[in-house]
N, C-alpha and C positions, 0 to 999 in steps of 0.2 A: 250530526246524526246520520247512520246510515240511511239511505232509500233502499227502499225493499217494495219491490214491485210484485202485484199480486191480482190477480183475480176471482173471486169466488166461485166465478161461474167453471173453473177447475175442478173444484170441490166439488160442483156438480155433474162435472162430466165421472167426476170419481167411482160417483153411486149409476149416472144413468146415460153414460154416452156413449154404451154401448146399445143401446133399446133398441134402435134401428138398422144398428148394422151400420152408420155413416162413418166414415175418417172426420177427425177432427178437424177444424181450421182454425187459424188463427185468430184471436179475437184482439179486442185495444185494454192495454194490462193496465192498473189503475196503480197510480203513484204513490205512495203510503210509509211518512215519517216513523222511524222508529225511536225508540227510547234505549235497546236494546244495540251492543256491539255483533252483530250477528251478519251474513253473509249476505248477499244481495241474491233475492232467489224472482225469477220474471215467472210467473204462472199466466197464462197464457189459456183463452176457450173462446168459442164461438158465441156469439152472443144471443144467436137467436135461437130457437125451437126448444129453450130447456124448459120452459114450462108446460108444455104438454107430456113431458114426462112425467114433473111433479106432478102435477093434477090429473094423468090419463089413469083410469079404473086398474086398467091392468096393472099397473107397478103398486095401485093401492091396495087392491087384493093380496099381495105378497103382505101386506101391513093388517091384518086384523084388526080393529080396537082390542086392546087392552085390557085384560081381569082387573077389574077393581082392587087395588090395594088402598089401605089405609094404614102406613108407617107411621109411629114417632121413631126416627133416625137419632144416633150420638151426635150428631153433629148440627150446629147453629149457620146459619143463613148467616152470609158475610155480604159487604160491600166494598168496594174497592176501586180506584181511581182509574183512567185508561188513557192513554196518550191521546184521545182525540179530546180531551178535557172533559166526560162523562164519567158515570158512575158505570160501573158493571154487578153482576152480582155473583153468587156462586154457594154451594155447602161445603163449609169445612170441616173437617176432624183434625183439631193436630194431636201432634206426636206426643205420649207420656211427659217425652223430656224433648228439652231443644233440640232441633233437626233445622240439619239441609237439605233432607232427603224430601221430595215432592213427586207424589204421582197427580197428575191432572187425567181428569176423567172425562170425558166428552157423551153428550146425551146420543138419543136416537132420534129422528124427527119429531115425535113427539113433546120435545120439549127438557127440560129436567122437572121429573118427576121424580114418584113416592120408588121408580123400583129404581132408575141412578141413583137416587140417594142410599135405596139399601143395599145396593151394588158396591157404592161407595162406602159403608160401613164393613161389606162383607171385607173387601180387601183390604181395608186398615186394619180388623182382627186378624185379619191370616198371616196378615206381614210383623206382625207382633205389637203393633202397637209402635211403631219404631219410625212412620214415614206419616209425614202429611199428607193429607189425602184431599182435593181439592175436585170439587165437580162443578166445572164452571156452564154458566146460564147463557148459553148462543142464544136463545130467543129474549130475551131481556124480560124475563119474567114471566115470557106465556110460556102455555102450554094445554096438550089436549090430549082427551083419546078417541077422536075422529078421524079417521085417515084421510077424511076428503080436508078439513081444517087444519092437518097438519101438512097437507101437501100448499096451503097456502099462505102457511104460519111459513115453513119452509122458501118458496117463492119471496116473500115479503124483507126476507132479511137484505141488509147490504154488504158485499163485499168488505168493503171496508172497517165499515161496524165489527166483523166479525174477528178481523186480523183484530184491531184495537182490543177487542177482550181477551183473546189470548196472549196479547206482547203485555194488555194490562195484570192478568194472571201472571205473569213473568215478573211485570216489577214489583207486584206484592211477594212474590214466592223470598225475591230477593238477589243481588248479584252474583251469591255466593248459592245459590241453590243449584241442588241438583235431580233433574226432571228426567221421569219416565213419563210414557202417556198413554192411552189407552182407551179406546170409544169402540160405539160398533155404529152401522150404516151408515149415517149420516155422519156419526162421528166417528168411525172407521176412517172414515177421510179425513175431518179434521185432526184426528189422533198423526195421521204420520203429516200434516202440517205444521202442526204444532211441532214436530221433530224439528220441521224445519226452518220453524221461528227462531228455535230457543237457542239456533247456535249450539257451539259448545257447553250450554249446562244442560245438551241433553244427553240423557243416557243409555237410551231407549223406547223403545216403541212396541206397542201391540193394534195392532188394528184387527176387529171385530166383521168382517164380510162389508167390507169396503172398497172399491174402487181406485188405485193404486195410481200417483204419479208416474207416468211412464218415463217423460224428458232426464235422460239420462244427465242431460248439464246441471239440472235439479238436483237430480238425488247423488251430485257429485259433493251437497253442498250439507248433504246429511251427516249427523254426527253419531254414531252408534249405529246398532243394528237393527231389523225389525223381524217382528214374529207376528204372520199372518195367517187368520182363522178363517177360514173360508165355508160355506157352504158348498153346496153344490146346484147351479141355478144356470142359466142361458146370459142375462145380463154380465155376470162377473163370473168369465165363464173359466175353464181350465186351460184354453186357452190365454186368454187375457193376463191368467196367474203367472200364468211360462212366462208370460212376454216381462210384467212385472222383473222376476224373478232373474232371466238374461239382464234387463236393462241395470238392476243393481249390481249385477256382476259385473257389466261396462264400467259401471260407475266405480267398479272397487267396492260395493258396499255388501252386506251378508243378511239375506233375506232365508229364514227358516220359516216356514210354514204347511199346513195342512188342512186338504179339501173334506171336508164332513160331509158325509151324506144325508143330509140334512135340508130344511128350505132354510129359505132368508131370514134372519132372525132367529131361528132352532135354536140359541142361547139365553132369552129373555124367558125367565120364567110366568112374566105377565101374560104374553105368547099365547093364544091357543093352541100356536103350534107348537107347541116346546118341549124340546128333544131333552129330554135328563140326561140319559146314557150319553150321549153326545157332549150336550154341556158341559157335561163334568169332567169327560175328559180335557174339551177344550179351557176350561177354566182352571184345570188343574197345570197344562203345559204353561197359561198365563203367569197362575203366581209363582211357577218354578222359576220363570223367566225372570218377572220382578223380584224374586227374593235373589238372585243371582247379579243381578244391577246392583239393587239396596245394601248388598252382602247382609242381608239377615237368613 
């Protein structure tokens, strides 16, 4: 099996390690079996002060609680094995007919919830009904609409736990699948990780106002392209996007993307703050993107 070295706390520098303005350091990368033939990628973070970002008011106030929804979703709650000998969980929708086509969907800190899951439905109808649609569960079944409890829901995960659901997401999809992915915030970042799990059956990427891999030796190891939805905010700033944006070009790789004038989040319609005009457009570049992958 390949080693595939990783740390979460990346991820987390993804969404908030810019908060203060510090340069990153190096942190100690955690060692992590895969099941999957895919590239050896070292993610690499400091290990200390991430938590006073999760949990400081200020980044929670970008998070409003959430409009109550109450969904019944097309699609049934799965289970599914993960290479660290656990259960994982996630919502599926499949395809009319047999596919290899898989988009995986990544939550927002909150958890996966009633509006991933209709998020999740929305792009299975827009894509025709043609592509698996998978929204896999990082928090292992919690979830909330407190932003103080999701910044601890948040904190409380492990690294490792987290790679294992999405390489386990990988080996349910199958050897022969082929993955787009797609999150915002929180899962903004894990969206272009997930890129970088899946090896070559990936086919693409969309991340949602997330916090970008810089490590050019990383995103040499990406497969496909990414399209990046950004706000407009101080954290994930327009600079940061550039810097992004040069380092995939080092790397050979092809990042399109577009800053909205928008706050953090301006996509969720749960939101209070939530931009429609905006959305749509941003959600409209998404599934041009994805049906361009999918060829539907």
């Amino acid at each position: 099996m390949t080693k595939f070295l990783v740390s979460f706390h990346l991820m987390l520098a993804g969404l908030f390690g810019l908060y203060l303005g510090q340069p990153q350091s190096e942190g100690t990368p955690a060692t992590i079996p895969v099941c999957h033939t895919v590239a050896a990628v070292d993610f690499t973070f400091p290990q200390e002060g991430m938590k006073q970002f999760a949990l400081d008011p200020a980044f929670q106030a970008l998070h409003p609680s959430p409009l109550p929804l109450n969904y019944d979703g097309m699609g049934k709650e799965i289970t599914f094995k993960t290479p660290d000998g656990k259960d994982a969980s996630g919502y599926l929708i499949k395809a009319k007919k047999n596919s290899d086509k898989w988009l995986f969907v990544y939550q927002e800190w909150w958890g996966l919830n009633d509006h991933i899951r209709r998020q999740s439905d929305t792009f299975y109808k827009d894509l025709g009904e043609t592509v698996n649609v998978l929204a896999l569960d990082m928090y292992d079944g919690k979830s909330t609409d407190n932003p103080q409890e999701a910044g601890k829901l948040m904190m409380g995960t492990q690294e490792d736990r987290l790679v294992n659901i999405v390489k386990g997401g990988f080996d349910y999809a199958g050897p022969k699948a082929q993955v787009a992915n797609v999150g915002w915030c929180f899962g903004g970042g894990w969206s272009l990780r997930s890129g970088l799990i899946g090896g070559d059956q990936t086919i693409g990427t969309v991340m949602y106002y997330g916090m970008p891999v810089q490590d050019v030796e990383q995103l040499k190891k990406l497969d496909g392209d990414v399209l990046g939805l950004f706000a407009t905010e101080e954290r994930i700033s327009k600079e940061v996007i550039e810097q992004f944006d040069a380092n995939m070009k080092k790397a050979g790789k092809t990042l399109t993307y577009k800053i909205f004038p928008g706050v953090h989040g301006f996509a969720n319609p749960s939101n209070p703050k939530y931009d429609e005009a905006n959305a749509k457009v941003a959600y409209g570049m998404a599934l041009g993107y994805l049906k361009k992958k999918f060829k539907v």
